[in-house]
C-alpha positions as CSV (number, residue, x, y, z in Angstrom):
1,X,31.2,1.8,-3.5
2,X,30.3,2.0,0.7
3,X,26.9,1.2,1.9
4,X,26.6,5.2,2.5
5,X,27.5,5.8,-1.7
6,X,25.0,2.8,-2.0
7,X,21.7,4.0,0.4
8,X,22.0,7.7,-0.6
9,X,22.2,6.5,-4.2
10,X,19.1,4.5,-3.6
11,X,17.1,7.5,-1.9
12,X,17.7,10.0,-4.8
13,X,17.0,7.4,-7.5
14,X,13.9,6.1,-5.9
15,X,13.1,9.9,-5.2
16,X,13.1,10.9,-9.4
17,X,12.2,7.0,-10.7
18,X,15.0,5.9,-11.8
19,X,13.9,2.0,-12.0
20,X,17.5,0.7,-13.9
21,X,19.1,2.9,-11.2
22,X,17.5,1.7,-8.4
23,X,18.2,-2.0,-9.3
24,X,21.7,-2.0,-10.0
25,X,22.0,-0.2,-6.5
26,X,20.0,-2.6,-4.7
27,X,21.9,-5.7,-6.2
28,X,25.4,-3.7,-5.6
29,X,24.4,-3.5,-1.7
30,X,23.4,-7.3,-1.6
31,X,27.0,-7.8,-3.1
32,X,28.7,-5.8,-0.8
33,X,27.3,-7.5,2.6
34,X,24.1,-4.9,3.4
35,X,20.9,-6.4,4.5
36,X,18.1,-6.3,2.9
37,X,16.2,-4.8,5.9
38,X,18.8,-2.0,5.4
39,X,18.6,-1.0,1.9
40,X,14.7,-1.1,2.7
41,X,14.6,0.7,5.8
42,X,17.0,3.1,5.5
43,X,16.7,4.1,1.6
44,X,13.8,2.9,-0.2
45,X,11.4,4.1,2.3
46,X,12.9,7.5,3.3
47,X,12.5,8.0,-0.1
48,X,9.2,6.6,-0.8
49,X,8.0,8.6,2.4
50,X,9.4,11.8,0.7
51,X,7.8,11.2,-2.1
52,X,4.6,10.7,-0.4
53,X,5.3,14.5,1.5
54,X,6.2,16.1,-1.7
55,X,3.0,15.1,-3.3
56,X,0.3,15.9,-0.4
57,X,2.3,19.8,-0.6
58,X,1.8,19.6,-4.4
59,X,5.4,19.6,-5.1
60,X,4.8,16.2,-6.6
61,X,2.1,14.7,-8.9
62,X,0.5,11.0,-9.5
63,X,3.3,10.6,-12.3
64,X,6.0,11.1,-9.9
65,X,4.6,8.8,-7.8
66,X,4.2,6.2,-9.7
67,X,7.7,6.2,-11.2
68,X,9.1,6.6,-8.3
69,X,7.0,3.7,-7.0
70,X,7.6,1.4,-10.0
71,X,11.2,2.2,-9.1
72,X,11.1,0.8,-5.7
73,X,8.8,-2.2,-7.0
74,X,11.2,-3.5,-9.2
75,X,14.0,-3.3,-5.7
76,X,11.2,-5.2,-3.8
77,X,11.4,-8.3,-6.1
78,X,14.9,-8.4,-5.7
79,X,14.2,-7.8,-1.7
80,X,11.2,-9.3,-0.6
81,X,12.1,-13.3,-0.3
82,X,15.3,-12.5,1.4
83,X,13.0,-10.7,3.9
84,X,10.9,-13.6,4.4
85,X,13.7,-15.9,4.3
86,X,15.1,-13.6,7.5
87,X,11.5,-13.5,8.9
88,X,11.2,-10.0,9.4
89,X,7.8,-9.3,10.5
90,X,5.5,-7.0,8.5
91,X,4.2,-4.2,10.4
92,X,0.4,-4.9,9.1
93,X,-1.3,-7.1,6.7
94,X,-3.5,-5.2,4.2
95,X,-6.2,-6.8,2.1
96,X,-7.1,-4.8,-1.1
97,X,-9.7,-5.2,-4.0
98,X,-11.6,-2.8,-6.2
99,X,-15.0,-3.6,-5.9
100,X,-17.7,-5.6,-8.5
101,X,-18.6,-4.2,-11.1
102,X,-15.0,-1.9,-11.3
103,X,-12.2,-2.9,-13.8
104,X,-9.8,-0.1,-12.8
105,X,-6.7,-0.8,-10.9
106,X,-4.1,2.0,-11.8
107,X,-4.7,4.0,-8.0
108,X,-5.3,0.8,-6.4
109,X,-1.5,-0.7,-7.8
110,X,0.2,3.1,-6.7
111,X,-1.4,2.3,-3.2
112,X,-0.1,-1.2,-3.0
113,X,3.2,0.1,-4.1
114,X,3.5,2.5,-1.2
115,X,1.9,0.0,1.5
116,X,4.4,-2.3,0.9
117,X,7.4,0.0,0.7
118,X,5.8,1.2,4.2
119,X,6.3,-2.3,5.4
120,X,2.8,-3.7,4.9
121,X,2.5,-7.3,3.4
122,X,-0.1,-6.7,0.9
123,X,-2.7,-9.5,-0.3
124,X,-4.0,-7.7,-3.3
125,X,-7.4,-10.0,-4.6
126,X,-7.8,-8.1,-8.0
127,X,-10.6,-6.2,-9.8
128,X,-14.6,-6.9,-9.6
129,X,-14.3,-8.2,-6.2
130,X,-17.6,-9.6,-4.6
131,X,-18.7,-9.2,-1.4
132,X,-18.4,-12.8,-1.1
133,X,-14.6,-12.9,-2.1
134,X,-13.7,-9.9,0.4
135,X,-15.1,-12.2,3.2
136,X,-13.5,-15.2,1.8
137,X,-10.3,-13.7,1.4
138,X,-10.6,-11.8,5.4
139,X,-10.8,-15.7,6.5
140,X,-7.9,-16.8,4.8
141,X,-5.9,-14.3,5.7
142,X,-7.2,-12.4,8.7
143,X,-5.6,-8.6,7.7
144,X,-5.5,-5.9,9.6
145,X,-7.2,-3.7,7.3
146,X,-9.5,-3.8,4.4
147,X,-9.2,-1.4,1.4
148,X,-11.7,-1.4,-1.1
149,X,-11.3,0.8,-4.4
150,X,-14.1,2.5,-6.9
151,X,-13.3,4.5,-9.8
152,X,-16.8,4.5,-11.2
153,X,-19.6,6.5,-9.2
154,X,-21.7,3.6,-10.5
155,X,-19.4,1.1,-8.1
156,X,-19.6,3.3,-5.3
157,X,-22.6,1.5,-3.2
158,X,-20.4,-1.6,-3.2
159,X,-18.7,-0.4,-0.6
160,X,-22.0,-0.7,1.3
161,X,-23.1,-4.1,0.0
162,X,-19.5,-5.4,0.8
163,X,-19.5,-3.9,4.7
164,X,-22.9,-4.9,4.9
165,X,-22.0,-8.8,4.2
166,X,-18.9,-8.5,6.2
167,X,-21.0,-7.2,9.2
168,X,-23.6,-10.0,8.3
169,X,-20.4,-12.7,8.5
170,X,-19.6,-11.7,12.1
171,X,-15.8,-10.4,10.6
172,X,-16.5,-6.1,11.0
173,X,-14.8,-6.1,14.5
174,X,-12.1,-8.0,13.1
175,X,-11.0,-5.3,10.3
176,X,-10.3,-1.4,9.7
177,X,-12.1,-0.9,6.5
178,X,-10.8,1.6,4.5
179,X,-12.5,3.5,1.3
180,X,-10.7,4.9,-1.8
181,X,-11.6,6.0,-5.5
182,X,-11.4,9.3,-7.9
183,X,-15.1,9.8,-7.0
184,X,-15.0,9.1,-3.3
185,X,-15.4,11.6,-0.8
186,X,-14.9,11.4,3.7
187,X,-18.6,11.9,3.7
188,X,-19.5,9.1,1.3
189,X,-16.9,6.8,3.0
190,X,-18.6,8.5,6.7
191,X,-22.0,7.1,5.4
192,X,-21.3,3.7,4.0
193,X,-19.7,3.3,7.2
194,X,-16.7,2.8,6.2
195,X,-13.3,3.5,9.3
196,X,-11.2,5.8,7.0
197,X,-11.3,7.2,3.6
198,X,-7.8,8.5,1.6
199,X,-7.4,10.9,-1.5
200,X,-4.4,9.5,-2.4
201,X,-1.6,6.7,-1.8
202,X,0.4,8.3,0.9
203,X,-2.5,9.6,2.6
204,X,-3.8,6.0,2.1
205,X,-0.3,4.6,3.7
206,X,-0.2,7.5,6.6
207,X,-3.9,6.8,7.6
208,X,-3.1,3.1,7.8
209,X,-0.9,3.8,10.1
210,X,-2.5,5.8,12.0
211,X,-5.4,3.6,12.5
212,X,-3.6,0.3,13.2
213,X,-1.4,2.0,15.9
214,X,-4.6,3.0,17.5
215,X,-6.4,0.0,17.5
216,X,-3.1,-2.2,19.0
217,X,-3.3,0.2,21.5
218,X,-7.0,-0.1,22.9
């Protein structure tokens, strides 16, 4: 098998979820000499971006993009300490938490899934986050952006409380804050002051982008 039998077998795999698929692939590239960064870069996500594209023209639906990002998860175990052991850089570091009071982590997962196939490192802190453990967790890690999840229109005025105490902690500068959730809306996110609010996991990934290219370049 070549390394182009190998990366276009990767991209259609990844593209219909084909997890077992995607592995063997990813291991049989290793095997064969190619670099991680290039079974990553030039594969998994062209694909993953694809998949993002179909679903924002309604070609694709959440349970495409899940397989197809479960697909690419299991690839990014095999992957992701051989990219640290080469040090390649992360192009962003992106903290994420649903909020207190909000168990539900199915979105929140499909968004980490994509960030990281997008390159992000992602420090994921879990369910029923605090506004105390968001600040916490900005110290230790000092991320580019913040990503806070509700499911629950009952969880939604965390996303206040938590920008409030980040603001109060002298961190708000520091961080793009961005706002997500089944009951969310750009108005609610535009009101709890909040820098960006995403529908779905590739707008969430393509509006991360966006916003840390334009704060590096102010």
């Amino acid at each position: 098998m070549t390394p182009d039998d190998v990366l276009k077998g990767l991209y259609d795999e990844t593209m219909i979820g084909n997890a077992p698929a995607v592995l063997e692939l990813t291991n049989q590239g290793l095997e064969i000499g190619m670099t991680p960064e290039t079974i990553l870069f030039d594969a998994l996500i062209p694909s993953l971006e694809e998949v993002g594209a179909r679903f924002e023209r309604g070609d694709y639906f959440v349970p495409e993009m899940l397989i197809a990002g479960r697909a690419m998860s299991g690839a990014l175990d095999v992957l992701r300490p051989l990219l640290v052991a080469q040090g390649v850089e992360s192009i962003g570091t992106f903290l994420m938490g649903t909020v207190k009071g909000d168990v539900h982590d199915i979105g929140k997962n499909l968004v980490n899934i994509m960030l990281e196939g997008a390159g992000f490192q992602v420090i994921d802190i879990g369910v029923q986050v605090p506004p105390e453990k968001f600040i916490a967790a900005i110290e230790e890690h000092n991320p580019d952006i913040v990503g806070m999840s509700a499911f629950l229109t009952t969880t939604m005025p965390m996303f206040k409380a938590n920008i409030n105490a980040i603001e109060k902690a002298g961190l708000r500068d520091k961080v793009i804050i961005m706002v997500g959730g089944a009951p969310v809306t750009q108005e609610y996110a535009d009101v709890c002051g909040a820098d960006a609010y995403a529908a779905d996991a590739a707008t969430a990934v393509r509006r991360a982008k966006e916003l840390l290219a334009a704060k590096r370049a102010s």
